[in-house]
C-alpha positions in Angstrom: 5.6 8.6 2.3 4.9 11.5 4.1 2.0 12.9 1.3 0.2 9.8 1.9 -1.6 10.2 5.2 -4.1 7.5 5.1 -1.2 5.1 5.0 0.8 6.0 7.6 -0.7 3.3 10.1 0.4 1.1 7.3 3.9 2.2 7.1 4.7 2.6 11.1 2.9 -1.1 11.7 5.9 -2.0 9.0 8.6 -0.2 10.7 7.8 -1.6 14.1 8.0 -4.6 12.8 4.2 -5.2 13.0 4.0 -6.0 9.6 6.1 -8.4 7.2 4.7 -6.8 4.1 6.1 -4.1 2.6 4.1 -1.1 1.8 4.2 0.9 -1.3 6.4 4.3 -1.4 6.9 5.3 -5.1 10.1 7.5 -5.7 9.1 9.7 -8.8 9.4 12.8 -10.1 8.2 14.9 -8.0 10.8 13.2 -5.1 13.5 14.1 -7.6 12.6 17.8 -8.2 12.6 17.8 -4.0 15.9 16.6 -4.1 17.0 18.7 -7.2 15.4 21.9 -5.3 16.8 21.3 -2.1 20.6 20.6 -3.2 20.0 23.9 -5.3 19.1 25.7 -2.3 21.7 23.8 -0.1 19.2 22.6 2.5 21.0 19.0 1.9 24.2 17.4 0.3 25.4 14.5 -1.2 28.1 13.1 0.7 29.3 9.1 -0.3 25.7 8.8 -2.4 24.2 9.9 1.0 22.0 12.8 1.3 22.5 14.9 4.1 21.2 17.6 6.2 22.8 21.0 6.8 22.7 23.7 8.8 20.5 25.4 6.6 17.8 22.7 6.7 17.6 23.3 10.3 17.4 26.9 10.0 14.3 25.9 7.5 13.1 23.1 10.0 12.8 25.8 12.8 11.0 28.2 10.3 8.4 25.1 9.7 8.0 24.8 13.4 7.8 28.0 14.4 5.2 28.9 11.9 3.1 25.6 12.8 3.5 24.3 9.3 3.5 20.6 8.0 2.7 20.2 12.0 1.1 16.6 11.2 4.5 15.5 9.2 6.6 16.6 11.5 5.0 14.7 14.5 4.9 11.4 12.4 8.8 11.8 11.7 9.4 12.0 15.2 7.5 9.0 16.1 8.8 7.3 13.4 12.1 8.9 12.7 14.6 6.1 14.8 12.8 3.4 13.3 13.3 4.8 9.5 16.9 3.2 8.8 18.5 3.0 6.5 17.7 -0.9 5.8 14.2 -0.1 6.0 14.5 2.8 3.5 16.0 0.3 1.3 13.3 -2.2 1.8 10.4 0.5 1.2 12.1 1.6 -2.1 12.8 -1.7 -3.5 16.7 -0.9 -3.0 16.7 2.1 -5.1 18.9 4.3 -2.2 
């Protein structure tokens, strides 16, 4: 979601509720190598087929911050981030997590 830019009108309009259709948000490879990497490098767990943060993470989040990098993504996370639950995740990957 977050590598495609020019839809991320589309995908807030969605999570607002704006819109009824549901955009695309392919889970491929490359989403599985960022999972694969960052359980590797214990940034996240699993925990009851849930990924979850860690400490770690946040240790790397204030890294990205402080070093005004992926500025964009983060902002659109945090304008978007309460809306993004877990149904909705659902709904945007056709019920794969």
């Amino acid at each position: 979601m977050l590598i495609r830019k020019t839809r991320w009108d589309e995908y807030e309009r969605f999570l607002l509720g704006q819109a009824h259709d549901i955009p695309l948000v392919s889970v491929d490879t490359a989403t599985y190598k960022a999972v694969e990497f960052s359980l590797a490098k214990k940034f996240i767990t699993l925990d009851s087929g849930r990924l979850c943060a860690t400490k770690k993470s946040d240790e790397l989040y204030s890294l990205l911050t402080s070093n005004e990098i992926m500025t964009d993504e983060i902002e659109y996370l945090a304008t978007i981030g309460k809306k993004l639950t877990d149904r909705k995740v659902r709904e945007l990957t056709g019920g794969l997590l």
